[in-house]
C-alpha positions as CSV (number, residue, x, y, z in Angstrom):
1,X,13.2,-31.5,-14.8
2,X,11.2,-28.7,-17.0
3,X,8.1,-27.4,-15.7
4,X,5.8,-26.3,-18.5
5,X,4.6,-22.7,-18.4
6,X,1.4,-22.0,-20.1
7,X,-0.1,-18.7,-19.7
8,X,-3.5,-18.6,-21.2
9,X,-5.3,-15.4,-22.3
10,X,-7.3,-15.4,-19.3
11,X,-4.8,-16.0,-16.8
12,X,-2.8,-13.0,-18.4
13,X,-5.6,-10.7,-18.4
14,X,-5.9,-11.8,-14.5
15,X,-2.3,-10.4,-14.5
16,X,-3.2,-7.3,-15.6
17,X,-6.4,-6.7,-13.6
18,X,-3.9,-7.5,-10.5
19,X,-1.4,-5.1,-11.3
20,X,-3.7,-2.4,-12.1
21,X,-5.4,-3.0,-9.1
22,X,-2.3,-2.8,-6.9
23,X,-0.6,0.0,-8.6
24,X,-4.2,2.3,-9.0
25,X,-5.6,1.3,-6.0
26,X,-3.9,-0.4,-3.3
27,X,-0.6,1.5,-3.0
28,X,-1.7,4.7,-3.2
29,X,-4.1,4.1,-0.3
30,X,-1.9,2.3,1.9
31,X,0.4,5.3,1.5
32,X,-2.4,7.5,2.2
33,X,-3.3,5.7,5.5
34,X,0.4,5.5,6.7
35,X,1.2,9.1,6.5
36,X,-2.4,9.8,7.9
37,X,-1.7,7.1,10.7
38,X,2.0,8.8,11.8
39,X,0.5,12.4,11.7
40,X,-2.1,11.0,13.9
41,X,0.6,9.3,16.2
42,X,2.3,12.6,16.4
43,X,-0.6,14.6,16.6
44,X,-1.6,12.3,19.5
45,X,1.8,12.3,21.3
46,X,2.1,16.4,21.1
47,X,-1.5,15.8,23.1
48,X,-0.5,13.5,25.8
49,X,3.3,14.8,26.3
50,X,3.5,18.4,25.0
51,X,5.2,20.4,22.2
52,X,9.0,19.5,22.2
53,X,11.6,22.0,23.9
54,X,14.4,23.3,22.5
């Protein structure tokens, strides 16, 4: 069987507007918030157990 493929102007414009959106917006903050959130778990763990020893 062939499936039939129609991208319409609108739905590739939607396709743009989603890549831009991950690529601007998304990714950048979630890698924001992941290195903030493991500087904060080490920050917290140096609290709670100490500085590490040699």
């Amino acid at each position: 069987m062939k499936q039939q493929t129609s991208n319409t102007g609108a739905e590739k414009k939607g396709e743009w507007k989603l890549f831009l959106f991950l690529t601007v917006f998304l990714f950048p903050i979630l890698a924001t918030v992941s290195v903030f959130g493991y500087g904060f778990i080490i920050w917290m763990s140096h609290i709670l157990f100490g500085l590490p020893t040699h």
